[in-house]
N, C-alpha and C positions, 0 to 999 in steps of 0.2 A: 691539377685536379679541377672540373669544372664544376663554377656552384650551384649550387641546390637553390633552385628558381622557390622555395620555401623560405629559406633563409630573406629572401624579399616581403616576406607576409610581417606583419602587426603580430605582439605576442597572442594577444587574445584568437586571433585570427589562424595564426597556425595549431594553438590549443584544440580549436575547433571543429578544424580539419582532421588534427590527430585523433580525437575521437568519431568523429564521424568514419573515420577509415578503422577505429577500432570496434565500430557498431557495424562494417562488411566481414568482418575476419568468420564471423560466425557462417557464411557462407563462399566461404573460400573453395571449399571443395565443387562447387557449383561454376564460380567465375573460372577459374582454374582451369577447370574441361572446357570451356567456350574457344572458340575458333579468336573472339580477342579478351582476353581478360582483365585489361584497363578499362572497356568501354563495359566489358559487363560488371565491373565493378563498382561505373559510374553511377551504373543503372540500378544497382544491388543500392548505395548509399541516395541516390532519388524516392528511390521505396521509403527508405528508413526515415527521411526527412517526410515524404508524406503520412508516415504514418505517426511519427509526430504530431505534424498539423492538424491529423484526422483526430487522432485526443485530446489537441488544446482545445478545438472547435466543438466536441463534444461536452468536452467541462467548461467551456464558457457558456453554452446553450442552457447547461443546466445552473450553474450561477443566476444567469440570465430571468430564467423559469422561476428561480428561488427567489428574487428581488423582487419580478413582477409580483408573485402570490403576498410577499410582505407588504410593497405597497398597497396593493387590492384592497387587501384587510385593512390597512392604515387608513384608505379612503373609505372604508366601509363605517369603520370605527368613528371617523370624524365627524360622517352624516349622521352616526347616533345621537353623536354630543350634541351635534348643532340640533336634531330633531329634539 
């Protein structure tokens, strides 16, 4: 029986992948019908990862937005005192 080039992966690392291949399954009917269905699977889980990214990057911006506006005030506050 030849092995499973996974069974090479870190636990965390095949965890990782098992859900990222469980976050394509919702589009299977789609890879499926493709002329190849490993590459558009590939392609299916590249999405899912960007669209990840595309929410981390949006809730950091607004963290981001939320600190600047606190310090602002902070700085605004302190020129009172000292005024």
């Amino acid at each position: 029986m030849p092995k499973d080039w996974r069974d090479k992966l870190d636990a965390q690392t095949r965890h990782d992948l098992e859900n990222l291949t469980k976050d394509t399954v919702t589009y299977k009917q789609a890879y499926k019908a493709s002329e190849n269905p490993a590459i558009s699977q590939i392609w299916i889980a590249l999405v899912e990862i960007s669209r990840t990214l595309s929410n981390l990057d949006r809730r950091m911006k607004t963290l981001e937005d939320i600190h600047f506006e606190k310090k602002k005030k902070g700085d605004i506050i302190k020129d009172l005192e000292k005024w």
